[in-house]
N, C-alpha and C positions, 0 to 999 in steps of 0.2 A: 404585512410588515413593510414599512416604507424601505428603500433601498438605502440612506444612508445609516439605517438603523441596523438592516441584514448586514452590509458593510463592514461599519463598526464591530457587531458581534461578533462576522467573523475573525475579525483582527484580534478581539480580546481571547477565542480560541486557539488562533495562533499563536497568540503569545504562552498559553497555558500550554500547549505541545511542546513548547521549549524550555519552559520552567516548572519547576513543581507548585509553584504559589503565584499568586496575583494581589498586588493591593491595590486597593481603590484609588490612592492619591496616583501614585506612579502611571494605574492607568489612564486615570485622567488627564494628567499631563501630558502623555504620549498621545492621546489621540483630540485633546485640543477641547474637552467636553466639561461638564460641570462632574464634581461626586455624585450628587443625585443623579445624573445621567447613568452614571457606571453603577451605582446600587442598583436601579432598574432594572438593567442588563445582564445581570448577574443577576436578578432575581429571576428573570426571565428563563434566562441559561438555565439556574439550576432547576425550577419547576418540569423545564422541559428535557431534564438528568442528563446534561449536558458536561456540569461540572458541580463541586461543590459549594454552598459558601461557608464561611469561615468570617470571626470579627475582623471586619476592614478590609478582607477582600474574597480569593475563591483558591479552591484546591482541585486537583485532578483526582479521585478515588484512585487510592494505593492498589497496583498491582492490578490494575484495570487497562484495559484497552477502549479508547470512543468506537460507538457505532460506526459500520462504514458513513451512514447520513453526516456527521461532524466530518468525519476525516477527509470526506469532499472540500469542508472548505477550509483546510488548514496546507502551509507550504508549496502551494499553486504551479509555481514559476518554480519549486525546486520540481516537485512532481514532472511538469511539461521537458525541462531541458533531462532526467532520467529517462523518460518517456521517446525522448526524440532519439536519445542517446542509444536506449535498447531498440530502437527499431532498425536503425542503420545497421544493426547488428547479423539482423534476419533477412537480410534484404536476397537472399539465395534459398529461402524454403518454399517451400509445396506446402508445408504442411506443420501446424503447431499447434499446442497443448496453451491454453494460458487460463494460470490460477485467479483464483477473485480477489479481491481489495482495490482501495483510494488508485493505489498506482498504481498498476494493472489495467484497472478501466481508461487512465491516462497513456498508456501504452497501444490497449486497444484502439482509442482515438487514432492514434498515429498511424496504426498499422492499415488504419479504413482509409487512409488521407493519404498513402505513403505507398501503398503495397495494392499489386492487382491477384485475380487467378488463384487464390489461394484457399486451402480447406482449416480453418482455427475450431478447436473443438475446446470446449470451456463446463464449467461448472457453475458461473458466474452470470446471474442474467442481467447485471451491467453490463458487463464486457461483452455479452451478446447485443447488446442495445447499443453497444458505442459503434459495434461492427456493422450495424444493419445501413450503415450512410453508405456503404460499396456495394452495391449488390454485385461484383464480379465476385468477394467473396462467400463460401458456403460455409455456415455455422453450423455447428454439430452441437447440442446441447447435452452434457450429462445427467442422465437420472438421479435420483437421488430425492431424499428428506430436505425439506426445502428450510434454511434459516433466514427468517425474516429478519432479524437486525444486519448479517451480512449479504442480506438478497443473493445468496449462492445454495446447492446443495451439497449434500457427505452422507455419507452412511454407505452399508453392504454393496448396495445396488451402482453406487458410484463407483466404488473399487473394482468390483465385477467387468463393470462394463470398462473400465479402463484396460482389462487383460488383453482383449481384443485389438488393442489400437495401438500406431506407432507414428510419430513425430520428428520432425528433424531437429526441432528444437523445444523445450517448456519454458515458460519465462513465469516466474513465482514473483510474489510479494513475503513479505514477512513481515510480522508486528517488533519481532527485534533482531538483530545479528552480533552474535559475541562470538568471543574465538573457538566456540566449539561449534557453530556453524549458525546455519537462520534459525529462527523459532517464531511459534504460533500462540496467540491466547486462547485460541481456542481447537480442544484436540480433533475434535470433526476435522475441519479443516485443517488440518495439519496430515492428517492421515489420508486425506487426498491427495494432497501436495506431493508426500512419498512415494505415492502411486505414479502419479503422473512424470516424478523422474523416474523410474523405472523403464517408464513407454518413449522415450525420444534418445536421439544421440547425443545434442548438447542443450545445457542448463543454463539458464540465465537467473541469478533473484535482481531482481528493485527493490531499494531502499533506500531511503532518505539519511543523512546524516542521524537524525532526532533519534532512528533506532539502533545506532551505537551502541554496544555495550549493553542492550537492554535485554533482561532475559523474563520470558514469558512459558506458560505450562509445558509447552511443548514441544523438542526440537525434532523439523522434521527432513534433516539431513544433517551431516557432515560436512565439514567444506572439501574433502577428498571427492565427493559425488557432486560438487559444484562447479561449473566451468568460469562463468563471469558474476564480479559482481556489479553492476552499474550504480552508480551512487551521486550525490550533488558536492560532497568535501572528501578530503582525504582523512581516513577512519584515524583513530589513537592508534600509538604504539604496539599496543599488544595483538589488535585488532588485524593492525599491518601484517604484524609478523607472523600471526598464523595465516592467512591468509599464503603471505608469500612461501612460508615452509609448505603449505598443502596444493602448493601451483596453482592456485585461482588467480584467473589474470583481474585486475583491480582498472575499471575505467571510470575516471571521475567527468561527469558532464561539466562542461567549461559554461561558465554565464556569457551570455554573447549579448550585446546591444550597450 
């Protein structure tokens, strides 16, 4: 695929992260191309069950979550300034726990670029691959049932071996956060998540604005068992205020440039 065509696509995924629908004219306009251009692409998309289509443009499948592969390349630059945001955070551990997803692995980055001497033990073999550029740090990989659409693993053998081990910090992702704390679409991974705050002293989630208010199968905390939340905007109302009643300290990454 030519690059301004990957490009493009992934703009048009972007924009469906952010909205529930897509029409062809409006995308077309925004990104400067013909309509047959954007039918294409969307036919592409959908073949490759990326998104819906729909007469005159596309949908996100209700109550679905994208593959980790899409969610690479949607909200980049919110992801990266999250990512920078949680690392400054950890800049004092030995030792930490981090969960798999899009921004996670964007955290990992940073922590390879950012952080020496340290032991990161993950479930995520992204996040292990984003680490591998430090070799000061030691990767510990969790066992486990291995899920190919979020290339991480979950099951018994992960929880198990999670008893063993303890972290100064976990830094989680989540597919949504409403006021009853993070959540998961999928319970595998959710039920890791739990575990692994169990093993450390303090808890980081990342999240992007987009997952706001979004609630998914599974929640796998409280906000009373979360320390920070790192995020790219300041949440809704409601969102704030449980937050603040459950003393999660609330840091929004600032756009710099």
């Amino acid at each position: 695929m030519r690059q301004e065509k990957r490009d493009r696509q992934a703009k048009i995924l972007d924009a469906l992260g952010q909205a529930p629908s897509l029409r062809v004219a409006e995308l077309a306009s925004s990104l400067h191309v013909s309509t047959e251009t954007i039918r294409r692409d969307l036919d592409e998309l959908t073949e490759a069950g990326l998104l819906n289509r729909t007469y005159g443009g596309a949908v996100r499948p209700q109550g679905s979550e994208p593959g980790i592969a899409e969610r690479k390349l949607i909200n980049l630059q919110e992801r990266r300034r999250i990512a920078q945001a949680a690392t400054r955070l950890v800049g004092d551990a030995r030792s930490l726990l981090l969960g798999s997803g899009a921004t996670v692995e964007h955290v990992a980055r940073e922590i390879a670029a950012r952080l020496d001497n340290i032991m990161v033990t993950t479930h995520s073999c992204g996040v292990a691959a984003a680490l591998a550029s430090n070799s000061s740090i030691e990767v510990m990989l969790i066992p486990g049932l291995y899920h190919a659409a979020e290339a991480c693993v979950f099951g018994g053998h992960a929880i198990v071996f999670l008893q063993n081990l303890y972290a100064d910090y976990v830094i989680l992702g989540a597919s949504g956060v409403d006021q009853d704390g993070p959540n998961n679409a999928l319970a595998e991974t959710a039920a890791v998540n739990a575990a692994m705050l169990g093993r450390s002293a303090k808890s980081i989630v990342v999240a992007d604005q987009g997952k706001f208010n979004q609630q998914f199968a599974t929640r796998y905390a409280s906000w009373t068992q979360i320390g920070t939340l790192v995020t790219d905007a300041p949440p809704p109302e409601n969102l704030a205020s449980s937050l603040n009643s459950h003393n999660v300290r609330l840091l929004v990454a600032a756009e710099t440039g």
